[in-house]
C-alpha positions as protocol buffer text, in pm:
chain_id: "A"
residue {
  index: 1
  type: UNK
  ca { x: 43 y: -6149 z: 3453 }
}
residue {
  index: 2
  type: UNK
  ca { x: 191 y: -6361 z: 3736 }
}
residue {
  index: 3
  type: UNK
  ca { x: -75 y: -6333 z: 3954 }
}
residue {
  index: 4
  type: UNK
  ca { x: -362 y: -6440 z: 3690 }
}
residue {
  index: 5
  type: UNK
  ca { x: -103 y: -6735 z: 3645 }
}
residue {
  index: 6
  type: UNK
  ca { x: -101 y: -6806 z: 3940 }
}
residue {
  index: 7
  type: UNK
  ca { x: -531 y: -6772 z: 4024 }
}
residue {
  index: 8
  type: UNK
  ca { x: -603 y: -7003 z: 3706 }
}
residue {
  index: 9
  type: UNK
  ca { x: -374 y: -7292 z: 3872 }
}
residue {
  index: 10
  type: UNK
  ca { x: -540 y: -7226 z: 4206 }
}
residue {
  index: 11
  type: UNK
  ca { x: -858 y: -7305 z: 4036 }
}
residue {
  index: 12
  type: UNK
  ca { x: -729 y: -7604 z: 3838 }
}
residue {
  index: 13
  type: UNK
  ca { x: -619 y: -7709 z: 4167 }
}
residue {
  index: 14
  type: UNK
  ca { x: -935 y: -7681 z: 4343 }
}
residue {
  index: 15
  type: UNK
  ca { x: -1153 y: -7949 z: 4104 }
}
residue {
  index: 16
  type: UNK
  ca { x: -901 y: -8196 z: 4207 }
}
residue {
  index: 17
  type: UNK
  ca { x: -963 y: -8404 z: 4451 }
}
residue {
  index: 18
  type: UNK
  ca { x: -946 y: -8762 z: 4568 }
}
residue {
  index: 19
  type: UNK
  ca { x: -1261 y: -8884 z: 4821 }
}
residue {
  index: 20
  type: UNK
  ca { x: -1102 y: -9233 z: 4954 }
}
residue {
  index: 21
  type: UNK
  ca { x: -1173 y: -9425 z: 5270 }
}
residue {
  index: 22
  type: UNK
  ca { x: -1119 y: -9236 z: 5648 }
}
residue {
  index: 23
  type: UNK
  ca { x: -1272 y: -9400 z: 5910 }
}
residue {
  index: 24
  type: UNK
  ca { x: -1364 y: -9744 z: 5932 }
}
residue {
  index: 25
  type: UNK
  ca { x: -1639 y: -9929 z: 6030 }
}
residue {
  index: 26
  type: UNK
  ca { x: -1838 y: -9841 z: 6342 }
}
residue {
  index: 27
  type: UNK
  ca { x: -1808 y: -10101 z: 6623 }
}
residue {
  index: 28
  type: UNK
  ca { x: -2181 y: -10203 z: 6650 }
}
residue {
  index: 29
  type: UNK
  ca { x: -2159 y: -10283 z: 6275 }
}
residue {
  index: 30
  type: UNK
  ca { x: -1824 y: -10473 z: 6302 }
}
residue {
  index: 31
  type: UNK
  ca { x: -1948 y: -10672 z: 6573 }
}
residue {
  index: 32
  type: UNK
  ca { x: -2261 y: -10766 z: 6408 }
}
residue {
  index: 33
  type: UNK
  ca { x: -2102 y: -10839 z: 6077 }
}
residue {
  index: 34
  type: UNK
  ca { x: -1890 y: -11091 z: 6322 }
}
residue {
  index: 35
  type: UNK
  ca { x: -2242 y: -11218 z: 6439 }
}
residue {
  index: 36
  type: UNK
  ca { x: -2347 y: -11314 z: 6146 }
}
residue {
  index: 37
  type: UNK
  ca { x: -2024 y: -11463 z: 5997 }
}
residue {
  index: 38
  type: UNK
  ca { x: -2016 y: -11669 z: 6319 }
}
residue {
  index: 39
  type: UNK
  ca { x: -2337 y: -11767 z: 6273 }
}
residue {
  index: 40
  type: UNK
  ca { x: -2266 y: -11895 z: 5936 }
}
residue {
  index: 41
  type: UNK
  ca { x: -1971 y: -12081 z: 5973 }
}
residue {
  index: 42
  type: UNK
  ca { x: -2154 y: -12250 z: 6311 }
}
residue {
  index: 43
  type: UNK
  ca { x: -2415 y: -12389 z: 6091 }
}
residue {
  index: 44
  type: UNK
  ca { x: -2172 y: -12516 z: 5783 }
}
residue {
  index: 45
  type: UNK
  ca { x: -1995 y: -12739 z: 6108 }
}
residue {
  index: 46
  type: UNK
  ca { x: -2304 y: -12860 z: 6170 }
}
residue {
  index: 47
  type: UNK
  ca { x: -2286 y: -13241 z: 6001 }
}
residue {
  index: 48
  type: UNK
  ca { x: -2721 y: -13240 z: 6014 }
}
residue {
  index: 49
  type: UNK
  ca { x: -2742 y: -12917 z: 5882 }
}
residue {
  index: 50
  type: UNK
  ca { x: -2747 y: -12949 z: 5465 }
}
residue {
  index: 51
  type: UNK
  ca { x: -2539 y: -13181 z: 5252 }
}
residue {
  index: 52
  type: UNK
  ca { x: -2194 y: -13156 z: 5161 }
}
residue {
  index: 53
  type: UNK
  ca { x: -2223 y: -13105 z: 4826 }
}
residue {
  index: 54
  type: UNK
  ca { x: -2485 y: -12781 z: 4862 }
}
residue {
  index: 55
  type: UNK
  ca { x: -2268 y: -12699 z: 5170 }
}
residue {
  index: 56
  type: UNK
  ca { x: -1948 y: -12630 z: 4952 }
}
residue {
  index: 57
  type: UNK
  ca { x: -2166 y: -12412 z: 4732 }
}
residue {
  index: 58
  type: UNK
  ca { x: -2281 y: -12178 z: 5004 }
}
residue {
  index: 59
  type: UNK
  ca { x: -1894 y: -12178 z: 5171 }
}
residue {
  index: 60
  type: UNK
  ca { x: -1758 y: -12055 z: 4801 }
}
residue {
  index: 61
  type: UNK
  ca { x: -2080 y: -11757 z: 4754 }
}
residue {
  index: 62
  type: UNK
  ca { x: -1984 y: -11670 z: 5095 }
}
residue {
  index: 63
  type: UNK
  ca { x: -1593 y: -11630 z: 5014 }
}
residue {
  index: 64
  type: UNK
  ca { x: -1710 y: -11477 z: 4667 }
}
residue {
  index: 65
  type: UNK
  ca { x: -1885 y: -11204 z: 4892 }
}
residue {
  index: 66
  type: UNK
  ca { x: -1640 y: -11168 z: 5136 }
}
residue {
  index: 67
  type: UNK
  ca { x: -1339 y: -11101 z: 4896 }
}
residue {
  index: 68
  type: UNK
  ca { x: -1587 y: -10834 z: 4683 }
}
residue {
  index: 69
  type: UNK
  ca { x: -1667 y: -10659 z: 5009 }
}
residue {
  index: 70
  type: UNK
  ca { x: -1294 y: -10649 z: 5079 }
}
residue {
  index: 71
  type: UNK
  ca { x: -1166 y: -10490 z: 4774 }
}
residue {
  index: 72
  type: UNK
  ca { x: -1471 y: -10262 z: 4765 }
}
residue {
  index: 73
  type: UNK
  ca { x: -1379 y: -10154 z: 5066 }
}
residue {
  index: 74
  type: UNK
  ca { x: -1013 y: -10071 z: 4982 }
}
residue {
  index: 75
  type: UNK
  ca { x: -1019 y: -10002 z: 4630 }
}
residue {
  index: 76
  type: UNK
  ca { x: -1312 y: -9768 z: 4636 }
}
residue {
  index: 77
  type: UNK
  ca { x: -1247 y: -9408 z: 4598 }
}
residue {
  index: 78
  type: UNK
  ca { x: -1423 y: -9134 z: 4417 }
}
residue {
  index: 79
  type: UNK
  ca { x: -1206 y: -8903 z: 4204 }
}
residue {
  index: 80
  type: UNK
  ca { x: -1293 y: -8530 z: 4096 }
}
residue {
  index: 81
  type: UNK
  ca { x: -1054 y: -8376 z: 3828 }
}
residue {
  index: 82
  type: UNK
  ca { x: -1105 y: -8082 z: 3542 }
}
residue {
  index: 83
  type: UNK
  ca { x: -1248 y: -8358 z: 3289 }
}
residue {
  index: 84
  type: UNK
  ca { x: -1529 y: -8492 z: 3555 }
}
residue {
  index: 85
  type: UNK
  ca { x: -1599 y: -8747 z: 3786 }
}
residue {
  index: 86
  type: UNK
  ca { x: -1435 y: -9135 z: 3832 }
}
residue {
  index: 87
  type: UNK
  ca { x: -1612 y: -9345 z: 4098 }
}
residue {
  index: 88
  type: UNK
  ca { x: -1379 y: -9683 z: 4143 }
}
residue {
  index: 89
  type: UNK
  ca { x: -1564 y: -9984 z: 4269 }
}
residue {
  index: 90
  type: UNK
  ca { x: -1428 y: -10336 z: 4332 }
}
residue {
  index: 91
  type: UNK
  ca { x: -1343 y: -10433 z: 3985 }
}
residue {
  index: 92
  type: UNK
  ca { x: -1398 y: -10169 z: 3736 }
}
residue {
  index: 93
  type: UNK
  ca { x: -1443 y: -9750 z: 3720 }
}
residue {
  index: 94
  type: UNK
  ca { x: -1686 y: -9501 z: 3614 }
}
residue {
  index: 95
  type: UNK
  ca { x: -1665 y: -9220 z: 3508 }
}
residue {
  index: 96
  type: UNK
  ca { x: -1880 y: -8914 z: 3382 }
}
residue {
  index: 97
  type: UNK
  ca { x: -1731 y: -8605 z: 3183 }
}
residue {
  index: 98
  type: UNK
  ca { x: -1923 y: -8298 z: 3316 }
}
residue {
  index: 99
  type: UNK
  ca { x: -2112 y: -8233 z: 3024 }
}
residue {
  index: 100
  type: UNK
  ca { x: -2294 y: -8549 z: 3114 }
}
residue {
  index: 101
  type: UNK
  ca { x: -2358 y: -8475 z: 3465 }
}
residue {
  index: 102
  type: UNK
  ca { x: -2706 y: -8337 z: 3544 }
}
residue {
  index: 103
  type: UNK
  ca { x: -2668 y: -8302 z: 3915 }
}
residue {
  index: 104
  type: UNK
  ca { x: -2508 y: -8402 z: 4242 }
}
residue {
  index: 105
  type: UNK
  ca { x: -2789 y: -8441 z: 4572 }
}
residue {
  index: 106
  type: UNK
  ca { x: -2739 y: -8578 z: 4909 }
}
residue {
  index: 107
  type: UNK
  ca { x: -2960 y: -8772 z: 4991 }
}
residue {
  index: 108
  type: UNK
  ca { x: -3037 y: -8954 z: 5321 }
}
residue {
  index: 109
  type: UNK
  ca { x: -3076 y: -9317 z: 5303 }
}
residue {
  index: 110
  type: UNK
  ca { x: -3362 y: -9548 z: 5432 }
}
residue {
  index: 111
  type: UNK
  ca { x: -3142 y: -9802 z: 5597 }
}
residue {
  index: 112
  type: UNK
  ca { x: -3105 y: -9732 z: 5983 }
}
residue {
  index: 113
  type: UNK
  ca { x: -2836 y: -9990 z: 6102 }
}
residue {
  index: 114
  type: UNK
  ca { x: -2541 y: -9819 z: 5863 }
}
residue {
  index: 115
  type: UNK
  ca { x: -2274 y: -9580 z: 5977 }
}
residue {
  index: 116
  type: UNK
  ca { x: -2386 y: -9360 z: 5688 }
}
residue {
  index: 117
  type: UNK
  ca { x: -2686 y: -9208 z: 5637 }
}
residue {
  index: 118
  type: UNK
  ca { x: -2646 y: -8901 z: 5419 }
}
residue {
  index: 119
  type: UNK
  ca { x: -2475 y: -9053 z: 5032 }
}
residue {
  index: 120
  type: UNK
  ca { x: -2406 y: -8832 z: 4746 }
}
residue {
  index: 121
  type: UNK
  ca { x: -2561 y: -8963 z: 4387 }
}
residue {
  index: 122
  type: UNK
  ca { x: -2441 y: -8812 z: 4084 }
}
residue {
  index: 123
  type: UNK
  ca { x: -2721 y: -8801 z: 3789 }
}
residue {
  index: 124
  type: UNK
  ca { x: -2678 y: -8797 z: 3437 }
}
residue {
  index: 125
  type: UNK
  ca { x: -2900 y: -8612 z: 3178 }
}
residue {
  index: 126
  type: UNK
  ca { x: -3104 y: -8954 z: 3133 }
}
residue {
  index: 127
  type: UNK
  ca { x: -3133 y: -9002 z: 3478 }
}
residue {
  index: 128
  type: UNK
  ca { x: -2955 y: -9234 z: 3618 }
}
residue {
  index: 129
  type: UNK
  ca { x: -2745 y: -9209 z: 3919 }
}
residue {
  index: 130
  type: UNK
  ca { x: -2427 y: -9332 z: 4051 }
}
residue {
  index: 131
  type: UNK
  ca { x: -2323 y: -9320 z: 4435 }
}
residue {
  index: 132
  type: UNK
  ca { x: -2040 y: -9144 z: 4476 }
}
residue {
  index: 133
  type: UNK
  ca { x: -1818 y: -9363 z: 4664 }
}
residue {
  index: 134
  type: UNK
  ca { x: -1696 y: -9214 z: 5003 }
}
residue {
  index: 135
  type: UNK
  ca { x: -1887 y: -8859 z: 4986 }
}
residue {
  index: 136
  type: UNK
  ca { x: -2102 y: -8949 z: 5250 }
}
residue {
  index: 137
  type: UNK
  ca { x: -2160 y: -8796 z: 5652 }
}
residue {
  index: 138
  type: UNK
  ca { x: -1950 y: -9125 z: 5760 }
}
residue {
  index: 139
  type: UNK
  ca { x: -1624 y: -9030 z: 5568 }
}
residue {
  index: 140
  type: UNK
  ca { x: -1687 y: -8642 z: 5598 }
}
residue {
  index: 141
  type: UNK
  ca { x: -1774 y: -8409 z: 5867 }
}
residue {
  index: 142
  type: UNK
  ca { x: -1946 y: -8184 z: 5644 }
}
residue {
  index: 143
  type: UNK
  ca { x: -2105 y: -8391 z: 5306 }
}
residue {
  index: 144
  type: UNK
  ca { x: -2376 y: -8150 z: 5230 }
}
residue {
  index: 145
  type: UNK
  ca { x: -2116 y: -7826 z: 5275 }
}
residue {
  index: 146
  type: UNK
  ca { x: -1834 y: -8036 z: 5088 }
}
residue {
  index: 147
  type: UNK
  ca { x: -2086 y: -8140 z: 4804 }
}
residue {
  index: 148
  type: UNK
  ca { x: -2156 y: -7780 z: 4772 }
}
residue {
  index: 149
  type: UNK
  ca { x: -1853 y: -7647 z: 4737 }
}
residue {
  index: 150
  type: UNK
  ca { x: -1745 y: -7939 z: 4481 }
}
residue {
  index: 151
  type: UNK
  ca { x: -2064 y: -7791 z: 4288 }
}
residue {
  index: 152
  type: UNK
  ca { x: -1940 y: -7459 z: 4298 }
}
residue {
  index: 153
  type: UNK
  ca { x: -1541 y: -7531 z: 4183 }
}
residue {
  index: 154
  type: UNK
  ca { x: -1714 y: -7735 z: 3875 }
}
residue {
  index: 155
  type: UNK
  ca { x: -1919 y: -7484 z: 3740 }
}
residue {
  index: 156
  type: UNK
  ca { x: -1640 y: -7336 z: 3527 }
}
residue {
  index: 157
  type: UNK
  ca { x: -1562 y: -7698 z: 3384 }
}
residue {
  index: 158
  type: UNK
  ca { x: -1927 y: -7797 z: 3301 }
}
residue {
  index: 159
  type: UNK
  ca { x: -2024 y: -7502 z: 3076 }
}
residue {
  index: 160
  type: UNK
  ca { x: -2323 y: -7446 z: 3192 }
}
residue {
  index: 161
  type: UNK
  ca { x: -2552 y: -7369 z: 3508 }
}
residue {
  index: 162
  type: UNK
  ca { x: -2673 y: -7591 z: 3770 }
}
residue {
  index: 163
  type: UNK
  ca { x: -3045 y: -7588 z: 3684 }
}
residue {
  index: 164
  type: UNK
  ca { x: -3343 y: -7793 z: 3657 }
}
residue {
  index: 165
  type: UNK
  ca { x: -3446 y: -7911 z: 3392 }
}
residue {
  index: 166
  type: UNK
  ca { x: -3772 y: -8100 z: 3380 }
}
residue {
  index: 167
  type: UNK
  ca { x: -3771 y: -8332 z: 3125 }
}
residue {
  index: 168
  type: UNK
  ca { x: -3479 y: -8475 z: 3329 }
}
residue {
  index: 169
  type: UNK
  ca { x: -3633 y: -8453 z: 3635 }
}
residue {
  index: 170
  type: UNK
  ca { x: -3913 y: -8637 z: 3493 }
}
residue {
  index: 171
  type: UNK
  ca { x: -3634 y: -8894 z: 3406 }
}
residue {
  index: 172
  type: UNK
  ca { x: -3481 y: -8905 z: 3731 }
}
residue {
  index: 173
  type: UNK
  ca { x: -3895 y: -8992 z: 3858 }
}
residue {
  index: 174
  type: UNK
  ca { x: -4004 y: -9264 z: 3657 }
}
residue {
  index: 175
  type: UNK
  ca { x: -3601 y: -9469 z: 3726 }
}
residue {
  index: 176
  type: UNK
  ca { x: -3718 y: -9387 z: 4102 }
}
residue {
  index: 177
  type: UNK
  ca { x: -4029 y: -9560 z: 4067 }
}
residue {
  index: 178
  type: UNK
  ca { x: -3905 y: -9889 z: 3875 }
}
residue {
  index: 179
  type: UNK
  ca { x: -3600 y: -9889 z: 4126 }
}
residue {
  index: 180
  type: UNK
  ca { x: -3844 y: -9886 z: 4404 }
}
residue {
  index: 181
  type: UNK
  ca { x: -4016 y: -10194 z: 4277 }
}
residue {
  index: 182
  type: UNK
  ca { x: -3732 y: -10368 z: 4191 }
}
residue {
  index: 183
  type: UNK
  ca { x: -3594 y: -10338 z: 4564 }
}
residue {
  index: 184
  type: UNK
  ca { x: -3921 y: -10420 z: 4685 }
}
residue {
  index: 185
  type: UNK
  ca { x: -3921 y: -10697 z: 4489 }
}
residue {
  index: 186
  type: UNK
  ca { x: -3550 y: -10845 z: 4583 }
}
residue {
  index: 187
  type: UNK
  ca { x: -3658 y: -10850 z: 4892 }
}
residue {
  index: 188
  type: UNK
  ca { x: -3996 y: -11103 z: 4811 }
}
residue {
  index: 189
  type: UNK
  ca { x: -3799 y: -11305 z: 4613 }
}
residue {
  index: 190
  type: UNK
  ca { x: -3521 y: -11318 z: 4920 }
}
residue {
  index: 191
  type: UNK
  ca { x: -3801 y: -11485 z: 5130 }
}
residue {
  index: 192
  type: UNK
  ca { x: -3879 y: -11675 z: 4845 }
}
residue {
  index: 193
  type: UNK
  ca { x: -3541 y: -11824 z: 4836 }
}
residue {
  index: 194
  type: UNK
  ca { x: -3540 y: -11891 z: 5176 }
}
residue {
  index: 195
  type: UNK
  ca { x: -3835 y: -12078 z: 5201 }
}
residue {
  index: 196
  type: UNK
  ca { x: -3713 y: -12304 z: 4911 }
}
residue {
  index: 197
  type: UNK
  ca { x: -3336 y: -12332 z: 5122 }
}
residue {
  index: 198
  type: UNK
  ca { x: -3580 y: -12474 z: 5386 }
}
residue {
  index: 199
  type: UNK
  ca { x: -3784 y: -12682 z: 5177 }
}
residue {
  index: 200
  type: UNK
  ca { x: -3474 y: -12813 z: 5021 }
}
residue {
  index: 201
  type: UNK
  ca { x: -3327 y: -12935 z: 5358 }
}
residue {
  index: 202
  type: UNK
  ca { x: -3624 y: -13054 z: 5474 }
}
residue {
  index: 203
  type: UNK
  ca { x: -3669 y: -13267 z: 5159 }
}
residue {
  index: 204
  type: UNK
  ca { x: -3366 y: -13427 z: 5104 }
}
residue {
  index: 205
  type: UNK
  ca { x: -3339 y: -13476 z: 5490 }
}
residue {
  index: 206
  type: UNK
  ca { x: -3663 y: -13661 z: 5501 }
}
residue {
  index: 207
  type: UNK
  ca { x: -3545 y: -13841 z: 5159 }
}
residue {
  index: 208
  type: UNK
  ca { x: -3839 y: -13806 z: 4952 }
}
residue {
  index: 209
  type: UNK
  ca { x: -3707 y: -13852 z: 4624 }
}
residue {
  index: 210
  type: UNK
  ca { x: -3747 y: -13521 z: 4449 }
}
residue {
  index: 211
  type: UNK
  ca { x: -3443 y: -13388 z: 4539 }
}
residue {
  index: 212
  type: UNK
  ca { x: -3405 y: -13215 z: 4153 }
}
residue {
  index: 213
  type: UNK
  ca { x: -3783 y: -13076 z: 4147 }
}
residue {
  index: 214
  type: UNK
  ca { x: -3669 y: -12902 z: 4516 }
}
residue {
  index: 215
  type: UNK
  ca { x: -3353 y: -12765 z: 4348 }
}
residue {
  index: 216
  type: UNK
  ca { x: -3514 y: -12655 z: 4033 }
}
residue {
  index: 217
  type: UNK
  ca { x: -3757 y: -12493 z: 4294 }
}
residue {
  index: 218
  type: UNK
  ca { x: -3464 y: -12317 z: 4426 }
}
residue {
  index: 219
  type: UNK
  ca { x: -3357 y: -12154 z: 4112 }
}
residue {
  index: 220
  type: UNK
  ca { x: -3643 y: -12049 z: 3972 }
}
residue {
  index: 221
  type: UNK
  ca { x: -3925 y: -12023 z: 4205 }
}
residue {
  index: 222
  type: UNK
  ca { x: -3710 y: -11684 z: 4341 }
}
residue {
  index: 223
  type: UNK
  ca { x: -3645 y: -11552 z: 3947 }
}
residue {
  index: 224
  type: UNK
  ca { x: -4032 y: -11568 z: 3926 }
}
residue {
  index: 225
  type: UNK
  ca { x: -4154 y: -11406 z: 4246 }
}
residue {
  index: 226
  type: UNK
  ca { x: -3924 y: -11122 z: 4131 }
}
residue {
  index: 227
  type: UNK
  ca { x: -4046 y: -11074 z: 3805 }
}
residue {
  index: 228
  type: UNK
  ca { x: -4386 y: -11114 z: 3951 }
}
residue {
  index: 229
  type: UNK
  ca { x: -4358 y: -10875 z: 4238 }
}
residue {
  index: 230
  type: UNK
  ca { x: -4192 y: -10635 z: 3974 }
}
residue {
  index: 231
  type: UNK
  ca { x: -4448 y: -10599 z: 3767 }
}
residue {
  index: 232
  type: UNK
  ca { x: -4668 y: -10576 z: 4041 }
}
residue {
  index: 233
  type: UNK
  ca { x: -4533 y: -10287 z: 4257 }
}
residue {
  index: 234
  type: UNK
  ca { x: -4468 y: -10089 z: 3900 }
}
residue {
  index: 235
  type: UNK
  ca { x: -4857 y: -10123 z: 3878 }
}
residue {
  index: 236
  type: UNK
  ca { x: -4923 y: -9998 z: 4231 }
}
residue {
  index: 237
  type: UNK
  ca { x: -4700 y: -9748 z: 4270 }
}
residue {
  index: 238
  type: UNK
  ca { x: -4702 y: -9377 z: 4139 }
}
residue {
  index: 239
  type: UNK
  ca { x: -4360 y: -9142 z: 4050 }
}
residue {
  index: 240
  type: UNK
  ca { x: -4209 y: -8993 z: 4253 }
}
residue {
  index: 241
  type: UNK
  ca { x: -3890 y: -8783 z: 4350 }
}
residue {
  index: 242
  type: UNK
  ca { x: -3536 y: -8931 z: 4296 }
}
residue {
  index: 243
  type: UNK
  ca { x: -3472 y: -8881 z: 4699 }
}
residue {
  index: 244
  type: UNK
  ca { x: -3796 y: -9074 z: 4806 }
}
């Protein structure tokens, strides 16, 4: 009786487990992050550069970022217990009961220049997915191994197998596809905003007098490429798997 005592807390033991942050940054990414901070700051001293007024708005979005990326950084931790899965981000957690948990993938990432390139996703049975925070080749030697065996220890708590299911993965498909375009589409309505920061400066430099049609330009001229180019790479593009 002792020893089946003692194999059912071994096993209660084994679901729990605590993913938080290892190793730090790489250098090459530190240093560029530096870059581009330095960069920054160089062209807010700058008295030419935009005026005070629109320069005081980009300093506080800039602190804004800076003081998300630090507490994502050291509040984020992914937490595996008996009940399911909490992921903790910056400023709130989430968390999925295992019941509600389709699947967990690696999945290698399109982005070259980060220090990780395999991420875990968990996906619900309406298929959506949430990074697991930490699980990644960066933080672990072995993600795909570690992932595997996390699979295996939660079998007993999910009640049920680790199939698929394809009216899920048809789910998991179609939120591919519209996250695809909506990406895609950030990124055109990025250049968009650009452009207007530059037609902005150059207008209010050159003192034209339509200082409020170039800042109106900067709000929404970016809101409407996006919805634009949205609805536009939804048209063009086909489904396709959740790790395209």
């Amino acid at each position: 009786m002792g020893g089946d005592d003692e194999d059912d807390r071994d096993d209660e033991r084994g679901i729990e487990r605590e993913y938080s942050r290892r190793r730090k940054m790489s250098r090459g990414r530190f240093a560029g992050l530096c870059i581009v901070e330095a960069n920054f700051a160089l062209q807010m001293a700058r008295p030419d550069s935009i005026p005070g007024r629109y320069r005081l708005l980009a300093v506080a979005l800039m602190v804004m970022l800076g003081v998300w990326a630090f507490l994502a950084v050291r509040r984020g931790l992914t937490s595996v217990g008996a009940d399911g899965i909490a992921v903790r981000g910056a400023f709130r957690v989430r968390k999925r009961d295992w019941h509600d948990i389709y699947d967990l993938r690696v999945e290698r990432r399109n982005t070259k220049n980060a220090d990780a390139r395999l991420l875990t996703w968990l996906y619900d049975n309406d298929g959506r997915r949430l990074p697991l925070t930490n699980v990644d080749d960066w933080q672990l030697p072995d993600v795909r191994a570690e992932v595997e065996e996390l699979r295996t220890a939660a079998a007993q708590h999910r009640g049920m197998a680790w199939e698929l299911r394809p009216e899920v993965e048809d789910r998991i498909g179609l939120r591919a596809v519209r996250r695809k375009a909506q990406e895609r589409a950030a990124v055109g309505a990025m250049l968009v905003f650009f452009a207007a920061i530059g037609y902005l400066v150059w207008e209010v430099s050159a003192d034209g007098g339509h200082r409020l049609f170039a800042f109106l330009l900067l709000l929404w001229a970016p809101l409407a490429a996006y919805a634009l180019l949205v609805t536009l790479f939804r048209l063009r593009s086909s489904r396709s798997p959740a790790h395209a």
